[in-house]
C-alpha positions as CSV (number, residue, x, y, z in Angstrom):
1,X,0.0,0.0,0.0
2,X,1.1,3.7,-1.0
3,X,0.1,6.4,1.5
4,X,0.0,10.1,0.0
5,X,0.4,12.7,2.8
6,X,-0.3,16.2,2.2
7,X,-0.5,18.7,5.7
8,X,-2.2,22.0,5.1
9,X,-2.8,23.9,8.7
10,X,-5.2,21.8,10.7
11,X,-5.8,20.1,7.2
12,X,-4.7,16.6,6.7
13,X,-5.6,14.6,3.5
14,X,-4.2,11.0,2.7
15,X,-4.8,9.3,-0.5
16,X,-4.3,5.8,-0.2
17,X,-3.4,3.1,-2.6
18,X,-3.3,-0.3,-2.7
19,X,-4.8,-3.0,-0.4
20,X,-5.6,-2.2,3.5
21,X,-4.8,-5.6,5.5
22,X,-3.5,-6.9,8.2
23,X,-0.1,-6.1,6.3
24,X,-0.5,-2.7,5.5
25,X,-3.0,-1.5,8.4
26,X,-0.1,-1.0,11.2
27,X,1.4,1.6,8.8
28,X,-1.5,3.4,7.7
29,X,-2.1,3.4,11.8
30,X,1.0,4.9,12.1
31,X,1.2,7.4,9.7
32,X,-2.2,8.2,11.4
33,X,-0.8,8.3,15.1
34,X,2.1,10.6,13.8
35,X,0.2,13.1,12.0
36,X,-3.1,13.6,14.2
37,X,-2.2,15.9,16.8
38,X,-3.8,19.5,16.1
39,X,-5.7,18.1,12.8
40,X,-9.1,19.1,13.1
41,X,-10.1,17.8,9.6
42,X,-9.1,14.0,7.9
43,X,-9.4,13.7,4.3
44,X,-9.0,10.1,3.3
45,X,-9.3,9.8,-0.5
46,X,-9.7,5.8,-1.7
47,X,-9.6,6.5,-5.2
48,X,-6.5,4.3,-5.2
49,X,-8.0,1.6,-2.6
50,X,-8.4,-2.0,-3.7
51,X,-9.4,-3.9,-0.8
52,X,-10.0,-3.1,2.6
53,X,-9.8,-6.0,5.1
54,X,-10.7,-6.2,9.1
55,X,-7.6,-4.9,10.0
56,X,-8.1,-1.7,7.9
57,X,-11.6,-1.1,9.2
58,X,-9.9,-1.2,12.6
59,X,-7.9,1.5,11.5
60,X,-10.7,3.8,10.4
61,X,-12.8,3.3,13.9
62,X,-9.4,4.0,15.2
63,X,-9.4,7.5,14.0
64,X,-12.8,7.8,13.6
65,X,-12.8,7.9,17.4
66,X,-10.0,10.3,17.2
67,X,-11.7,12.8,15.1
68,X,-14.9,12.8,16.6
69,X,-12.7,14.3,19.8
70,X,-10.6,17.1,17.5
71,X,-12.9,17.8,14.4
72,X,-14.3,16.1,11.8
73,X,-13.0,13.1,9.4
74,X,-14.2,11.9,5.5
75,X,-14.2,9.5,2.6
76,X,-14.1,10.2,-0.4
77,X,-14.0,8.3,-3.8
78,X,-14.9,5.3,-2.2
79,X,-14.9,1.7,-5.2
80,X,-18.5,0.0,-5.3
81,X,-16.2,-3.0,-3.7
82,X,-15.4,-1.4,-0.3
83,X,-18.5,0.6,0.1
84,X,-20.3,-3.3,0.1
85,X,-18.1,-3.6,2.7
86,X,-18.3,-0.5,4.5
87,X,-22.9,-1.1,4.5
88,X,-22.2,-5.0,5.2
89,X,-20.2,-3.9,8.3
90,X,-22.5,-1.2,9.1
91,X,-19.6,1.4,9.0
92,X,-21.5,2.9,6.3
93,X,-23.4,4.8,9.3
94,X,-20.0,5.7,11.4
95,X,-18.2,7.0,8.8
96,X,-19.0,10.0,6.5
97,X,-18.6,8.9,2.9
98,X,-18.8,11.4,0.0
C-alpha cells in the first residue's frame, strides 16, 4: 500500500493506494498516530484503494474515534467494492462517505 500525505494547517488529506490488510493497516495506523495531533479535519481519499480487510476497518474506527474528539474526518471516492463492505459492516453509518 502507498500512503500520499499532504499537511495543510489543521488540514490533513491522505490518498491511499493499494490493499488495507493486516499487512499494511499498522502503517497506515502509524502514519495516522504521527500526524493527528492538532488536525481538526481528515481527508482520506480511496480513489486508489483495492481492498480493505478487518484490519483496515480497525484502522478507520481508530481514527474515527480520534476525530470525533478534535474535528471532523471523510471518505471520499470510495470503489463500489469497499463501500459493500463499508454497508455489510454497518460502518457505512460511522463514517461519512462522500
Amino acid at each position: 500500500m502507498k500512503i500520499n500525505q499532504n499537511k495543510n494547517g489543521n488540514e490533513l488529506n491522505l490518498a491511499l493506494e493499494g490493499r488495507l490488510d493486516t499487512t499494511t493497516a499498522p502503517e497506515l495506523d502509524a502514519a495516522l498516530r504521527a500526524s493527528l495531533d492538532g488536525v481538526t479535519e481528515l481527508n482520506l481519499d480511496f480513489a486508489g484503494l483495492e481492498y480493505i480487510s478487518s484490519a483496515g476497518l480497525r484502522v478507520l474506527l481508530s481514527a474515527q474515534k480520534i476525530m470525533n474528539k478534535q474535528g471532523k474526518m471523510k471518505l471520499t471516492n470510495v470503489k463500489d467494492q469497499i463501500m459493500e463492505i463499508f454497508e455489510v459492516t454497518g460502518f457505512s453509518d460511522i463514517l461519512t462517505i462522500e
